[in-house]
N, C-alpha and C positions, 0 to 999 in steps of 0.2 A: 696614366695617360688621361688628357681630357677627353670631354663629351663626345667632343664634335674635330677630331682628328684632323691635318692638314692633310688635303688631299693635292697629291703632283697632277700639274695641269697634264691633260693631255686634248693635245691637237687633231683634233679631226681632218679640217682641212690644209692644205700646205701656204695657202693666204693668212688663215688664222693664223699659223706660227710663223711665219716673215714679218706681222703685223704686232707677234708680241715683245720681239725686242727692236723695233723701232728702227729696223732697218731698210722702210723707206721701197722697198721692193714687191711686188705683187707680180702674179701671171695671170694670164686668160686661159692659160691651159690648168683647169686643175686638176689634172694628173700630170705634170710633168713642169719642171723649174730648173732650169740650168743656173746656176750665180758662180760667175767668177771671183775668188777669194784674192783681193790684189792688198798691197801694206797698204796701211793708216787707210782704213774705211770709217769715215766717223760715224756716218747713219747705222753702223752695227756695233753694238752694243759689245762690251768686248768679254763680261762676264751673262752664262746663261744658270741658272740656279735648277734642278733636276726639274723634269720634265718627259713626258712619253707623247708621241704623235703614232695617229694610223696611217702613216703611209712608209712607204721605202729610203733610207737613206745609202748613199756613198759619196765617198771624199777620198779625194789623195790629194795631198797638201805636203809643201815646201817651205823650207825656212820658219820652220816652225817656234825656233825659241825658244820662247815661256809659256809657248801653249802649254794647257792641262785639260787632260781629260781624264771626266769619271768616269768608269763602267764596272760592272760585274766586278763590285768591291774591289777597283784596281785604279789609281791615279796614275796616269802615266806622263812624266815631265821629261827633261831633255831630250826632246827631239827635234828630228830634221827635218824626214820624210816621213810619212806615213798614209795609210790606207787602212778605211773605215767601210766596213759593209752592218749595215742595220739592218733589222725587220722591224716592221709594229709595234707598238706598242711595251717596249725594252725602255727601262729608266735612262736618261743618260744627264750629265753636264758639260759645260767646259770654259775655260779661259782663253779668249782667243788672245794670241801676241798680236800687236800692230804689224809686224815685219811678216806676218804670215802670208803665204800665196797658195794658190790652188784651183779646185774646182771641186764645188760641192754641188750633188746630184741629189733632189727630190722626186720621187714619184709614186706613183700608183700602178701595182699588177693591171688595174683596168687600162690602162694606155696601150698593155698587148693585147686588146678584143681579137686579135687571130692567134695569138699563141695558146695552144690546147693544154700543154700539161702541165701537172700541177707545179705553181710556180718555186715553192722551197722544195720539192723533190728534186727537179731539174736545176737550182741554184740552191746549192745547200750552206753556201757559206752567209745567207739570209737565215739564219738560227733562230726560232722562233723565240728560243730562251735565254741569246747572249748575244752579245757586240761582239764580232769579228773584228779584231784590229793585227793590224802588220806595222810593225817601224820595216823603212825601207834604207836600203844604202842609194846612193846618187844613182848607180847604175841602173837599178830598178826604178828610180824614178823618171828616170831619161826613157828607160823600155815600155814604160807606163803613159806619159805624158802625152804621144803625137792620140793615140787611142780617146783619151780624152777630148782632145781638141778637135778632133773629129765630131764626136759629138755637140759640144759648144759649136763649132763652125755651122754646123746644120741649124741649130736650136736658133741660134742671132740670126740666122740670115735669113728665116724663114718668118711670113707675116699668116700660115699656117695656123690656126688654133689648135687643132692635133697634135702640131708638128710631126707631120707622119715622118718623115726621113730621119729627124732627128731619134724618134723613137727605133727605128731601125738600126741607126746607129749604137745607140745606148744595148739593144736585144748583143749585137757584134759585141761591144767590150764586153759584156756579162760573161761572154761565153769564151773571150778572151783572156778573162780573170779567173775564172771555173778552172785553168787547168793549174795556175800558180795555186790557190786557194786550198785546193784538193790534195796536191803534192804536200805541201806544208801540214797540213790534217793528217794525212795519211803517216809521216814522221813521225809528227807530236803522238797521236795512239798507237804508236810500236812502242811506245817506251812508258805507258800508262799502267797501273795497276788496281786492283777494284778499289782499294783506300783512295789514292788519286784522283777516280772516276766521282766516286760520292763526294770527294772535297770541291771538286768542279759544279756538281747538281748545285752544294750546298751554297757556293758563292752567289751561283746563278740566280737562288731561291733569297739569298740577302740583299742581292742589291736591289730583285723587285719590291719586297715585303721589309725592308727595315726601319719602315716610317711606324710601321703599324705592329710587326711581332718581331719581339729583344729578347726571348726565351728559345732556350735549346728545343725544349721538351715542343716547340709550336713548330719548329725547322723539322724534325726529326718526323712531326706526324705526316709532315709535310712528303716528306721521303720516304716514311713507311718503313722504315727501321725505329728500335727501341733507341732512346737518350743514349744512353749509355754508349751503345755500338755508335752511333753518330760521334761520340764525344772522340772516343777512343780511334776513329779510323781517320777523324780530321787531324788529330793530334801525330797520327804514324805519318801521314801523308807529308803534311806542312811543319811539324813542331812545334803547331800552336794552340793554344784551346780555341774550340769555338767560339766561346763567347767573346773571344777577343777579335774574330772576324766580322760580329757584328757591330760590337764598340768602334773599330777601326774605321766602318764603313760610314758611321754615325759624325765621328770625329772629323775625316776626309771630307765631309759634307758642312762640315760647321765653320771650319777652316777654310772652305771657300766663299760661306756669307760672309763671315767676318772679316774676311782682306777685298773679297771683291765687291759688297753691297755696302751704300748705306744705310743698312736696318738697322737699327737700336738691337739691344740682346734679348728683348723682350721678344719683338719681334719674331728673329732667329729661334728661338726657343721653341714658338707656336707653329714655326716652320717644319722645328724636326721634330714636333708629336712629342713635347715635355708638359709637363702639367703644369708646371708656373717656372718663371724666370729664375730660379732659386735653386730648383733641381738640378735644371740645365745646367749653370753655373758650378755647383758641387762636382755632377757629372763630369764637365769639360778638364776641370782642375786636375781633378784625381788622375786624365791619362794624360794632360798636357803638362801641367807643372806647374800653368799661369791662370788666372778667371780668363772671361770672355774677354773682357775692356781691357785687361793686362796685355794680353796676345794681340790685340787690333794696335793700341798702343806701340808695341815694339817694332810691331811692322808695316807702320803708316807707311814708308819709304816704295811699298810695294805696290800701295793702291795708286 
């Protein structure tokens, strides 16, 4: 690895990241940004390259497409609907489809100065250590959707810099999401096992840290079990080696410079923490099959 490592931007304020992919948007409230997701936005950029911000995100979004989204070493494509709850400072990317709609929600815990308890205790699907995501069927987004627009309706109509209503509104769906989110949670860990539980840490821990540690034996200290037991209980869980979950998550990130940016592979390379253009290249081959320029080549049709 070089000296001086690529570091993912992260967003402090919710202007700063509206401002970094050139979508032409800003608010006076900075704790709080309603944006309606409508088709063919051109002032938003349609590809975002990883990235962490400190404040809150959610989205439930329609007609999704060819979206892509990365998280917690997982690409997720063919979708319709779906529903995103963030916390702070979580890696995340994605490919927006032109046909995409929605409502995506920014904010800051400080927007509830009267709400007293702590706020991931009381909304837990806000994971300090992973992106909650749901694909959704129509029906759920139909049951989803007036809730949202409540919110929006408040937030537009309101010349409020607080937007105190609107904020009231958003506390309403949080707590209106809380019982789907919970139900589904509750499911998924009836059927978890401790191999499972550590495979879950372990993704958690690569897709923050995969820029900087590609060693088992750095994940494992991480966890506080021995290599070996990390090796062996990832491998029961999933069927796969570990090190192939961090390669995977290396690869899924490379594969989105190279279809959706125009960087050179030099570039890209210094992106994802290789020490010269050369390694990368060796690297990319050996799990894709093509070099860099080979694979942008074949699928110019996509950019």
């Amino acid at each position: 690895m070089k000296d001086n490592p690529f570091i993912i931007p992260a967003y402090k304020e919710i202007n700063e990241f509206l401002q970094s992919f050139s979508s032409g948007y800003q608010t006076n409230d900075p704790n709080l940004y309603c944006l309606r997701l409508k088709e063919n936005m051109p002032t938003m950029e349609q590809y975002k390259p990883p990235f962490k911000k400190d404040f809150y995100f959610i989205a439930l979004v329609s007609n999704a497409g060819k979206t892509k989204i990365t998280y917690d070493n997982t690409s997720i494509t063919e979708l319709n609907s779906f529903l995103v709850f963030q916390a702070p400072g979580l890696v995340y990317s994605f490919f927006r489809d032109n046909q995409a709609s929605g409502y995506l929600i920014y904010f800051k815990k400080e927007c509830f100065s009267f709400f007293k308890p702590e706020f991931e205790k009381e909304f837990p699907f806000f994971d300090l250590v992973q992106t909650n995501f749901f694909k959704l069927n129509q029906s759920r987004f139909t049951e989803f959707s007036p809730l949202f627009e409540e919110v929006f309706a408040a937030y537009e109509k309101t010349n409020d810099k607080k937007h105190t209503v609107a904020t009231l509104k958003l506390l309403a769906l949080l707590y209106e999401l809380k019982d789907f989110a919970s139900a589904f949670s509750q499911w998924e860990q009836g059927f978890t096992t401790p191999q499972q539980s550590l495979l879950k840490k372990f993704i958690q821990l690569v897709n923050n840290y995969y820029l900087e540690k590609r060693t088992i034996d750095e994940y494992a200290h991480l966890l506080f079990v021995s290599p070996n037991h990390l090796s062996q209980s990832v491998k029961a869980a999933s069927g796969k080696n570990a090190l192939a979950f961090i390669n995977d998550r290396l690869i899924a990130e490379a594969k989105s410079l190279i279809l959706y940016t125009n960087f050179d592979i030099a570039q890209i390379a210094w992106q994802l923490n290789f020490s010269d253009p050369a390694n990368f290249g060796k690297f990319f081959k050996r799990y894709v099959g093509s070099t860099p320029l080979e694979f942008r080549k074949a699928n110019e049709k996509i950019q």
